[in-house]
SERO-4910 file (N, C-alpha, C, O; in steps of 0.05 Angstrom, whole numbers):
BEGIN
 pado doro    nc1    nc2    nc3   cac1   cac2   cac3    cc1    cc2    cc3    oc1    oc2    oc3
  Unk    A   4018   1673   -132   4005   1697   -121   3980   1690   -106   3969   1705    -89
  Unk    A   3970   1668   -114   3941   1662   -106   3935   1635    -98   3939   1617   -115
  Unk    A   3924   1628    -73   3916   1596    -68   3886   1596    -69   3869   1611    -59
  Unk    A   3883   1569    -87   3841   1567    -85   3848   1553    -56   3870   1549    -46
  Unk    A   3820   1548    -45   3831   1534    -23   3796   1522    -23   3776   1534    -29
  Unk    A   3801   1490    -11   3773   1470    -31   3769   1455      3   3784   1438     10
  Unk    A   3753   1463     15   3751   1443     44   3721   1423     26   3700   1429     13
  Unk    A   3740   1392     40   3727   1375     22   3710   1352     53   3723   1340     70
  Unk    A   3683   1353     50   3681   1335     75   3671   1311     69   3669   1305     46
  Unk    A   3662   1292     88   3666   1260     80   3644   1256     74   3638   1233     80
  Unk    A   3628   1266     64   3593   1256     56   3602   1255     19   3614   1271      3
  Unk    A   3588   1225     16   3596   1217    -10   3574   1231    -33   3564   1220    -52
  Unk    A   3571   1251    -27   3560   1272    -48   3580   1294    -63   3575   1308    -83
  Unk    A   3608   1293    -45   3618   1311    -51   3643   1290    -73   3661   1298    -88
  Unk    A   3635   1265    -68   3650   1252    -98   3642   1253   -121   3654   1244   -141
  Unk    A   3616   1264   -120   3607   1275   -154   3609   1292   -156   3597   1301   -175
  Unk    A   3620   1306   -146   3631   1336   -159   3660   1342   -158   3672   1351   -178
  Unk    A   3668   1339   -142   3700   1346   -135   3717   1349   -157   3734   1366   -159
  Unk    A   3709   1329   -175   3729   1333   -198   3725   1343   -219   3741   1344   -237
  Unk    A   3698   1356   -219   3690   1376   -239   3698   1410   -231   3700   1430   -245
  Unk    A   3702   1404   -202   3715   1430   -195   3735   1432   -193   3743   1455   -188
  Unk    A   3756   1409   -194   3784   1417   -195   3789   1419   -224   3808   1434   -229
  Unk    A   3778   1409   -241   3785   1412   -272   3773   1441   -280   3784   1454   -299
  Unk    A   3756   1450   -269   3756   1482   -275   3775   1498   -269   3777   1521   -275
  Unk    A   3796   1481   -252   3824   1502   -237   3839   1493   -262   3852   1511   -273
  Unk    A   3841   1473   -272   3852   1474   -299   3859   1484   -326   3879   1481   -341
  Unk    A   3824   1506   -328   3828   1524   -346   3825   1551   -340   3811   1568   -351
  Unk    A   3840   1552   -323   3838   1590   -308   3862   1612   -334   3884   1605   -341
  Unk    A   3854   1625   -337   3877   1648   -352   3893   1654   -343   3912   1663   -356
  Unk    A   3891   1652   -314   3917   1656   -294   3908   1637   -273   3887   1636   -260
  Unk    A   3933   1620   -274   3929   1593   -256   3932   1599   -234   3934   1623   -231
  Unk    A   3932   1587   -216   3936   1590   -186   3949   1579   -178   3950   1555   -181
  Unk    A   3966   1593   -162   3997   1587   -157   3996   1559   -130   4017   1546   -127
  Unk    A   3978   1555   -119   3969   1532   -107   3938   1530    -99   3920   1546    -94
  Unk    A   3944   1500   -102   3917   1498    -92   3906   1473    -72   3904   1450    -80
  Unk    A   3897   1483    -42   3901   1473    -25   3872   1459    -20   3851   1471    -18
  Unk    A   3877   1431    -16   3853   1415    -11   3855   1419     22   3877   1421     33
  Unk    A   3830   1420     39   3832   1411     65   3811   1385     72   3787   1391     76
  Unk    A   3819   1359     72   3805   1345     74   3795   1330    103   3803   1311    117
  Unk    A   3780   1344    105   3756   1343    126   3747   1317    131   3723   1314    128
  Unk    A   3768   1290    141   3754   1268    143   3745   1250    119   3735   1227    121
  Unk    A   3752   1267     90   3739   1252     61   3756   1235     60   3746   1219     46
  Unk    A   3784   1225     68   3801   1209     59   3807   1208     29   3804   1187     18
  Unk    A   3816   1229     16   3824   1236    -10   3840   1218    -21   3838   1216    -46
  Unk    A   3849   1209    -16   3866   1184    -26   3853   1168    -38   3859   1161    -61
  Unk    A   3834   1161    -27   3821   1137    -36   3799   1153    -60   3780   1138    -65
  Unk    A   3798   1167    -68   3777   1172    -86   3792   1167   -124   3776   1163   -143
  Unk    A   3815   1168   -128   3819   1165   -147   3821   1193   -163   3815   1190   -187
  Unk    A   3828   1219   -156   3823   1245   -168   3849   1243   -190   3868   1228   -186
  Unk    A   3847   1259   -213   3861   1272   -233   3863   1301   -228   3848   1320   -234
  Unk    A   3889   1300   -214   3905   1330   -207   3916   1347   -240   3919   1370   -247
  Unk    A   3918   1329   -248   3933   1337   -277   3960   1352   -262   3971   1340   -244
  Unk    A   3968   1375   -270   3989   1388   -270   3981   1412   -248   3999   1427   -240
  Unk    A   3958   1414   -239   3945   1432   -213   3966   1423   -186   3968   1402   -174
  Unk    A   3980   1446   -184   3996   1448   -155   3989   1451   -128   3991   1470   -113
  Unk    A   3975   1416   -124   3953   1416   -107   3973   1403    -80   3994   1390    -81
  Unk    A   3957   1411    -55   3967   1401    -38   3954   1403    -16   3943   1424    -12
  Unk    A   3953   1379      5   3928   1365     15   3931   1369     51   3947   1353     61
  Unk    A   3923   1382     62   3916   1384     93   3895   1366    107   3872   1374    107
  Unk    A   3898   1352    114   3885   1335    132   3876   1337    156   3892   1336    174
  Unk    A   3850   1339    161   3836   1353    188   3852   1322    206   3867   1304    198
  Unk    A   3842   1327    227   3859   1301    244   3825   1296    253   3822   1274    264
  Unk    A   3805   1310    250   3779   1301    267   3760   1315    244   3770   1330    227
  Unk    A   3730   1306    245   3716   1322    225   3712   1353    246   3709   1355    270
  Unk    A   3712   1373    225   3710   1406    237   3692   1412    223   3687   1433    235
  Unk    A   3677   1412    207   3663   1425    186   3667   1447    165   3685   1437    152
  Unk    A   3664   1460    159   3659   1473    134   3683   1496    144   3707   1495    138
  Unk    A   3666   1520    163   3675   1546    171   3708   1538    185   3728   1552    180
  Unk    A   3708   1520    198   3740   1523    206   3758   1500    186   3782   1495    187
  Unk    A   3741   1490    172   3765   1479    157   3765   1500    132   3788   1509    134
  Unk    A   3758   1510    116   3763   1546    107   3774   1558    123   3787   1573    108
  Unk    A   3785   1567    158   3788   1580    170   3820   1563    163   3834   1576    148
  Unk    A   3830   1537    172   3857   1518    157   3866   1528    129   3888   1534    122
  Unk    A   3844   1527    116   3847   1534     90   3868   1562     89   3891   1562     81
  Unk    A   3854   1581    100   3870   1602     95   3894   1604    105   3915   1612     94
  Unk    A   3888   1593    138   3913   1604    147   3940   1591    137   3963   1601    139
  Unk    A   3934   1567    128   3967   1554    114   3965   1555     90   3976   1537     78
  Unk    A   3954   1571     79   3952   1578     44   3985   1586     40   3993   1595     61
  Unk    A   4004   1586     23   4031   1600     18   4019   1619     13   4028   1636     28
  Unk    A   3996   1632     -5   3993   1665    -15   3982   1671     -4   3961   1660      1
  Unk    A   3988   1691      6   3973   1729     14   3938   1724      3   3918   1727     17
  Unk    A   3938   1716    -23   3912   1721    -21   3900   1695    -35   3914   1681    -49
  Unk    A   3876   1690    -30   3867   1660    -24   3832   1666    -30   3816   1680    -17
  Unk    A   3827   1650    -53   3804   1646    -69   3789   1616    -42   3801   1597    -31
  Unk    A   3764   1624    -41   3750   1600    -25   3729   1581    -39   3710   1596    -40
  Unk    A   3723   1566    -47   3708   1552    -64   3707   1532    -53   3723   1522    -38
  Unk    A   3673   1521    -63   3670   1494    -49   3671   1477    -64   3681   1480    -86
  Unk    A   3661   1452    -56   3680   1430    -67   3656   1424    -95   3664   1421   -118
  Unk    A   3644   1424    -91   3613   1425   -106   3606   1440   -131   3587   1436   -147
  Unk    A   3626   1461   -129   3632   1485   -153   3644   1489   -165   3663   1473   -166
  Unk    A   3645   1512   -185   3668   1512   -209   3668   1538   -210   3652   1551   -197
  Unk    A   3687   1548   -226   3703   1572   -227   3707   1577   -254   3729   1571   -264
  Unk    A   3695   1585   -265   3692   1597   -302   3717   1610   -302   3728   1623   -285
  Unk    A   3725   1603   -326   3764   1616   -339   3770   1640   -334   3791   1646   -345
  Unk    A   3760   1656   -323   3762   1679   -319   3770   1687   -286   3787   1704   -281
  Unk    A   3756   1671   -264   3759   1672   -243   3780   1693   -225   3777   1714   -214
  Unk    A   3799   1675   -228   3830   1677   -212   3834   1707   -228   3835   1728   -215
  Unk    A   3836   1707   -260   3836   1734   -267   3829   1760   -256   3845   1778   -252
  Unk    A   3799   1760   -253   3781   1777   -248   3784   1784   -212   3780   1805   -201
  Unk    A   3793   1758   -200   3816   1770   -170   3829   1775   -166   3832   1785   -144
  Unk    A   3850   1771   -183   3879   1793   -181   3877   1813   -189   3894   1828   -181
  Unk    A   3855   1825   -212   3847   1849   -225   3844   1866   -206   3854   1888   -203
  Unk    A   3824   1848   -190   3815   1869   -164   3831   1881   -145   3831   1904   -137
  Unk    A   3851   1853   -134   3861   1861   -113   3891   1886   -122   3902   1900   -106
  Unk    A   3897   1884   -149   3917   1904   -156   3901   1934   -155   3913   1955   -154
  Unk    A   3871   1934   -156   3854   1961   -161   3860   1973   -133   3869   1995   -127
  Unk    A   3851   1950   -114   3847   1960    -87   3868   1955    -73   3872   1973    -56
  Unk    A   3887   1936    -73   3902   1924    -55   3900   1930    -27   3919   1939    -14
  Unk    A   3873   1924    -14   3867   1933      9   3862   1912     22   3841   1899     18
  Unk    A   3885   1904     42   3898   1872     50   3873   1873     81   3879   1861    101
  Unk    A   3851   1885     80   3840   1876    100   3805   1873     85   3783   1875     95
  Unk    A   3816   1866     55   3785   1867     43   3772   1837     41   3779   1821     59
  Unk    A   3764   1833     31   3734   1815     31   3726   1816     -2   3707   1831     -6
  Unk    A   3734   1807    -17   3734   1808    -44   3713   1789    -61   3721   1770    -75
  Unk    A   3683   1795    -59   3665   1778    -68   3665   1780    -98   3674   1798   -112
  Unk    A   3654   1759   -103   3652   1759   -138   3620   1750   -138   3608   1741   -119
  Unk    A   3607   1757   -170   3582   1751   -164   3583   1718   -173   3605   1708   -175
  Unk    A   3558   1704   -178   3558   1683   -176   3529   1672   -200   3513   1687   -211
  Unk    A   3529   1662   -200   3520   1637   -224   3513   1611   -218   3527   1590   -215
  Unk    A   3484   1617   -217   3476   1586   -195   3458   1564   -212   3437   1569   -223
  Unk    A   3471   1539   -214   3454   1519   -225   3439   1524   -244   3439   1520   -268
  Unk    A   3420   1538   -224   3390   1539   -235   3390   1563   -258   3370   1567   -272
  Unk    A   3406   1575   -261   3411   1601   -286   3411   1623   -268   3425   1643   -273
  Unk    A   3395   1624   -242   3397   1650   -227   3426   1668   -215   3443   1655   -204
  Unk    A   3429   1686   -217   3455   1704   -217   3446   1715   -189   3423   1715   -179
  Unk    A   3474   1726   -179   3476   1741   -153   3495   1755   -152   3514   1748   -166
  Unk    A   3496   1779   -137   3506   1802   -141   3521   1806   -114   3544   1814   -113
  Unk    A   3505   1798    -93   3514   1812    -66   3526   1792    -44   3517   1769    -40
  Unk    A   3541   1801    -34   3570   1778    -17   3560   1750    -11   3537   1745     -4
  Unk    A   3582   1733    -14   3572   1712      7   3598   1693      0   3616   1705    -10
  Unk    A   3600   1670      2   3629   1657      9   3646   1652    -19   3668   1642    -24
  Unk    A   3622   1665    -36   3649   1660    -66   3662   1683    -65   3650   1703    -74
  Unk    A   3694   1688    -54   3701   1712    -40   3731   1695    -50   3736   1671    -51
  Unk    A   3746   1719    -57   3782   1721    -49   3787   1733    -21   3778   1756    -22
  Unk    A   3797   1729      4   3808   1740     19   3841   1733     29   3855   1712     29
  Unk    A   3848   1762     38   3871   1749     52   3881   1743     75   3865   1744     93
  Unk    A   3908   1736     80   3914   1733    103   3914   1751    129   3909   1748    153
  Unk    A   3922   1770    112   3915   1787    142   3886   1804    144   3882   1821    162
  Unk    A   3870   1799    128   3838   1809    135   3833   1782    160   3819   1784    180
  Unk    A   3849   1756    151   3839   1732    166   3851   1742    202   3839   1743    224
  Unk    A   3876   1746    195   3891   1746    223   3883   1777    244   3889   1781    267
  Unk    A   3864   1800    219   3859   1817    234   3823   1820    243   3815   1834    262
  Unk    A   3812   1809    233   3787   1792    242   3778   1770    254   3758   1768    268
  Unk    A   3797   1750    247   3794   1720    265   3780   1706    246   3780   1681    247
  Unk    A   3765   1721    225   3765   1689    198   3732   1692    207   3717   1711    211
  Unk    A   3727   1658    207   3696   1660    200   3700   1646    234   3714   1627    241
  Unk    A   3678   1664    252   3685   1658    283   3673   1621    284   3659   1606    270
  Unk    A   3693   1620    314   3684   1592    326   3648   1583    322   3640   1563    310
  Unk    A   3636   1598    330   3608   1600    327   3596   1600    305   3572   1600    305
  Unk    A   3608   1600    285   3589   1605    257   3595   1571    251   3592   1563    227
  Unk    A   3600   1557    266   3601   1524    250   3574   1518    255   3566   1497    245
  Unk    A   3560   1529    267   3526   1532    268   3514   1528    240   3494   1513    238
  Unk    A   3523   1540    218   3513   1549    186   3522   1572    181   3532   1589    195
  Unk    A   3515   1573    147   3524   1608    145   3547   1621    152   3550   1645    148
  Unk    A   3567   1602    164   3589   1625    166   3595   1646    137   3603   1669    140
  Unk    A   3593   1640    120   3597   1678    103   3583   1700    113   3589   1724    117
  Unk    A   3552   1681    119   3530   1705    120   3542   1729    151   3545   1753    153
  Unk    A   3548   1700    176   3560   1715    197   3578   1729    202   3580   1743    222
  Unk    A   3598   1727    181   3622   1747    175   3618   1768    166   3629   1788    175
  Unk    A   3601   1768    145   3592   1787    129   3578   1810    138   3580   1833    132
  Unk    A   3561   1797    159   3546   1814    173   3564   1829    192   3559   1853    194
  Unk    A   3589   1816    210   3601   1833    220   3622   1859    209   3630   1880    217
  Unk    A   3623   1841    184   3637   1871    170   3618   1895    163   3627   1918    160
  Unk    A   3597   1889    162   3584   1910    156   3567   1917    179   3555   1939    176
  Unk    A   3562   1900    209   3550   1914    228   3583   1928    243   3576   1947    256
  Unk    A   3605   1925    244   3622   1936    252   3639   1958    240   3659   1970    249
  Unk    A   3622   1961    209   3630   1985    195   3665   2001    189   3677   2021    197
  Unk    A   3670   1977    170   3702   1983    175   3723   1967    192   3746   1961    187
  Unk    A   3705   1961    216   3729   1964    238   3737   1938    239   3756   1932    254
  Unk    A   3726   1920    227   3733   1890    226   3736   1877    199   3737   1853    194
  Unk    A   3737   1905    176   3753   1886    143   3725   1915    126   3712   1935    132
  Unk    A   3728   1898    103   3711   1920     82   3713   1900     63   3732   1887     57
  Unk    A   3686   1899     52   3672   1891     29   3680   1897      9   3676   1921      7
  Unk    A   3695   1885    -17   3699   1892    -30   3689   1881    -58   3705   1863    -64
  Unk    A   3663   1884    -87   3658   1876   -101   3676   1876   -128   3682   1896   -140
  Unk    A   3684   1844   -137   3702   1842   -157   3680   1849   -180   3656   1846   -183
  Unk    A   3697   1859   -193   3680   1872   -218   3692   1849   -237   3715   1841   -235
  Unk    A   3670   1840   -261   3671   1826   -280   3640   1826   -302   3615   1827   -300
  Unk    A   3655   1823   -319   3633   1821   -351   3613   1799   -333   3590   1806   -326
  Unk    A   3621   1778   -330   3599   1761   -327   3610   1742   -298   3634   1743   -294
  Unk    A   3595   1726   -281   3606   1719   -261   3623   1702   -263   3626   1689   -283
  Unk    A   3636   1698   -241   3670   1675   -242   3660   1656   -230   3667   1634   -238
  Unk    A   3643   1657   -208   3636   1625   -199   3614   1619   -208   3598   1636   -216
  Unk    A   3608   1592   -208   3586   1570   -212   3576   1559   -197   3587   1537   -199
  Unk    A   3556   1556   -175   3548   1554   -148   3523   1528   -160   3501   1533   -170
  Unk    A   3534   1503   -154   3512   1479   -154   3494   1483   -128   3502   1484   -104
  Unk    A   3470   1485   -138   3446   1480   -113   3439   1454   -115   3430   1442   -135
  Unk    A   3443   1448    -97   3433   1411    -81   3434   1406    -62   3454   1410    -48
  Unk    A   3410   1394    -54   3394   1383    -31   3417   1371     -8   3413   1369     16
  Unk    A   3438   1366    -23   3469   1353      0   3483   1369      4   3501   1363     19
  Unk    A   3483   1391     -2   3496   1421      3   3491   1429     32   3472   1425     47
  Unk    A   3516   1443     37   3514   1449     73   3488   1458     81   3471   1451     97
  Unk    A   3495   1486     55   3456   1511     54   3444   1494     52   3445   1487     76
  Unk    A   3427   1472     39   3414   1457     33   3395   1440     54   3371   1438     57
  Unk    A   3419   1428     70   3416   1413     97   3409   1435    128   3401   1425    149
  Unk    A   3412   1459    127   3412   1474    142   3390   1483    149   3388   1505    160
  Unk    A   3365   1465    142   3327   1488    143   3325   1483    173   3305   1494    181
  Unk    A   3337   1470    191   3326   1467    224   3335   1484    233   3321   1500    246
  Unk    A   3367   1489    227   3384   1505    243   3375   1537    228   3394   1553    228
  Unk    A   3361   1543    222   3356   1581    209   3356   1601    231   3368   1623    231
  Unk    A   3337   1587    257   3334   1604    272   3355   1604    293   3356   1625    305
  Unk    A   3374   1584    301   3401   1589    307   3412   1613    295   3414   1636    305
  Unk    A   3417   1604    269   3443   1620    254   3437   1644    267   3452   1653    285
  Unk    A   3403   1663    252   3408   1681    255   3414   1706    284   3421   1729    286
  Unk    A   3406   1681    306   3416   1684    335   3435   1694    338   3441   1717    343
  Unk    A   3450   1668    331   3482   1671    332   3503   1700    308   3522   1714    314
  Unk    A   3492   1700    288   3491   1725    272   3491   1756    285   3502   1777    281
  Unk    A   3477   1746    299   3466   1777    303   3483   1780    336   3498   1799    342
  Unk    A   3478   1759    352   3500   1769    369   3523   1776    367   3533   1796    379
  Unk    A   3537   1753    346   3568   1764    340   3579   1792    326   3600   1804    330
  Unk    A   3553   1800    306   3557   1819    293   3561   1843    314   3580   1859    310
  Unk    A   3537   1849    343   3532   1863    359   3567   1862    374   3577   1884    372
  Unk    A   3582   1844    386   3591   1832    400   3631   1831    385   3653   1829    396
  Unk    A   3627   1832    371   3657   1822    355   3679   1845    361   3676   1869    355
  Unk    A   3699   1835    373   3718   1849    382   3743   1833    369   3744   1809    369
  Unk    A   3770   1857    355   3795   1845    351   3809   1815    360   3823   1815    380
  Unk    A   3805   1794    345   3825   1779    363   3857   1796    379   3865   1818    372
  Unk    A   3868   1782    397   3883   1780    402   3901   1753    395   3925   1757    397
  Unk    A   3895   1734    390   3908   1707    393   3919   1687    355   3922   1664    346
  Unk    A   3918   1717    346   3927   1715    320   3951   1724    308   3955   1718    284
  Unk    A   3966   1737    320   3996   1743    321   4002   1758    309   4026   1765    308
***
């Protein structure tokens, strides 16, 4: 019913974690019916991972893309309808995958945006959207995903903003309700956010135009 989907890129920071976040797909209450690595240039092979019995399966960028369109891969060749996004860096408390199918059976509103709150490192909690999100396929194919332009930084924040500066007309926000949060968000200095303090005043350039600016694809079928 559900693909995590893990875009993994070649900076050797993301080999100390990777496998603490696939072993949290290990103890979900409701597993995930796949789970799709997109490897961004990391050359996965060579790292030595323990899949265990996780019905994992590996997309290979042919060039490095970064973050926003290899998530944008992610979804679109996910086998399920609806598709958990997580980074490679993070973990997903046993509850996770649960607490998104909970949702999406409340709403089943195939053009939502399904955030969960979050649980960061540092003990601090969060409440309000950002890329620890279930979405599906066709919120992706009727929005266009996280645009060409957001490989700037921030693509959640830029999506996010267009769903809510376009009010409806490009997907709807939708908050997964849970006792306590499903993801585990590591803060570190090698993290995309992390590395991003030059580019701020880009992003929010580019943010605010697209949000102003965003029209239906056409070229999504």
């Amino acid at each position: 019913m559900l693909t995590v989907t893990i875009p993994v890129g070649p900076d050797r920071v993301y080999r100390e974690y990777l496998q603490e976040c696939l072993d949290s797909l290990k103890h979900q209450s409701v597993p995930a019916k796949e789970v799709l690595l997109v490897d961004d240039m990391a050359h996965l092979e060579d790292w030595g991972l323990d899949y265990g019995s996780l019905p994992v399966r590996i997309h290979k960028n042919s060039w490095l893309c970064g973050c926003a369109h290899s998530f944008n891969f992610g979804v679109a060749l996910a086998r399920c309808e609806l598709v958990l996004m997580l980074g490679s860096y993070d973990r997903l408390h046993p509850w996770a995958i649960e607490d998104c199918v909970r949702a999406w059976r409340e709403h089943e509103d195939p053009l939502g945006y399904y955030y969960c709150d979050v649980e960061y490192s540092d003990g601090e909690t969060q409440g309000c959207a950002c890329n620890c999100a279930m979405v599906t396929k066709s919120l992706w194919r009727h929005c266009g995903g996280f645009p060409v332009q957001s490989s700037v930084g921030a693509n959640d924040s830029i999506l996010i903003s267009i769903l809510l500066g376009q009010e409806g007309r490009a997907g709807h926000l939708i908050h997964v309700e849970s006792a306590k949060p499903p993801f585990w968000y590591r803060r570190h200095n090698g993290s995309v956010t992390g590395k991003s303090g030059d580019m701020q005043g880009p992003i929010f350039t580019v943010r605010d135009v697209l949000t102003r600016t965003w029209e239906k694809p056409t070229w999504t079928g």
